[in-house]
C-alpha positions in Angstrom: 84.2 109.1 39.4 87.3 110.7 41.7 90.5 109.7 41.6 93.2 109.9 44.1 96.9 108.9 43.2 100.2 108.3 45.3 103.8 107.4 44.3 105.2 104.8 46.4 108.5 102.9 47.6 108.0 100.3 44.7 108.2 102.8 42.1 104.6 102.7 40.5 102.0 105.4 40.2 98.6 103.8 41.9 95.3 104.7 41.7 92.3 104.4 43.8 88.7 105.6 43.8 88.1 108.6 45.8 86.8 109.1 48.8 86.5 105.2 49.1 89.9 104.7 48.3 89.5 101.6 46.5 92.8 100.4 44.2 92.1 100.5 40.3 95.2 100.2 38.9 98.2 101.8 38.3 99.0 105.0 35.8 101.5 103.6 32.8 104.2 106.3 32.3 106.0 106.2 29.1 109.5 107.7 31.5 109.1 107.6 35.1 110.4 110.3 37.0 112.2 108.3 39.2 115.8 106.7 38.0 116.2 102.8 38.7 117.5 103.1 42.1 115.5 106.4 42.5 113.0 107.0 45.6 109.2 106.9 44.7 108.3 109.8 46.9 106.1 111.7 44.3 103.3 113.8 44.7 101.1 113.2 41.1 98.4 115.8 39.9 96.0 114.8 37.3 93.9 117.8 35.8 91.8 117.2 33.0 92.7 119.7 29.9 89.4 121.9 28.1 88.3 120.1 24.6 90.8 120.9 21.8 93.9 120.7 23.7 96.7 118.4 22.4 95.9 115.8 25.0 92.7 115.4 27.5 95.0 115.1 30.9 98.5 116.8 32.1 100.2 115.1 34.6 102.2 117.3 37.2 103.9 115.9 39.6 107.4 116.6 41.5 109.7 114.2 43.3 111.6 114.6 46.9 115.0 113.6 46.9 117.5 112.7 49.6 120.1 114.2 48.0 123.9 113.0 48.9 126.0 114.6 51.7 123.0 116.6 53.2 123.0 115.8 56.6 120.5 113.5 58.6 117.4 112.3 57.1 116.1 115.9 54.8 114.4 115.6 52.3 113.8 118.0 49.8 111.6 119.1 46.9 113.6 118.2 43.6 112.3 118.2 40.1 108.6 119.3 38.5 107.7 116.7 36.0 104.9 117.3 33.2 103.4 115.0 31.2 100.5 115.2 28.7 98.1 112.1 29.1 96.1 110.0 27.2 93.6 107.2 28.4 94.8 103.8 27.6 93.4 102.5 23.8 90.3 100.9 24.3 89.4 102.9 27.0 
């Protein structure tokens, strides 16, 4: 199966089957890479690792901040975030 996943305004990493785009559920991340007030404008990769790596999935992913004082509404590209990834136990 395909997966497609998206950040959103209510700070949560959702994912749906791809191309139907059906929701599944949503990707648990031990530390978010948004703050608590922080925006959820995130762009999330998921790219399976080869056999024998420390973990089966790393999880890139940057966020776009509206940074203070800039003028108007610009937003930019901020911070890269990786993660290594595990599926959940039981699964």
């Amino acid at each position: 199966m395909n997966y497609a996943l998206f950040g959103s305004a209510d700070r949560s990493l959702h994912v749906c089957s791809f191309p139907e785009l059906k929701p599944i559920g949503k990707l648990d991340l031990d530390l978010p890479p948004w703050g608590e007030n922080g925006n959820g404008r995130i762009w999330p990769n998921l790219i399976p690792l080869p056999e024998g790596n420390p973990a089966p999935y790393l999880l890139l992913t940057f966020d776009r901040a509206n940074f203070p004082g800039m003028q108007g509404p610009n937003w930019t590209y901020g911070a890269l975030y990786l993660y290594y990834g595990y599926p959940a136990q039981g699964q």
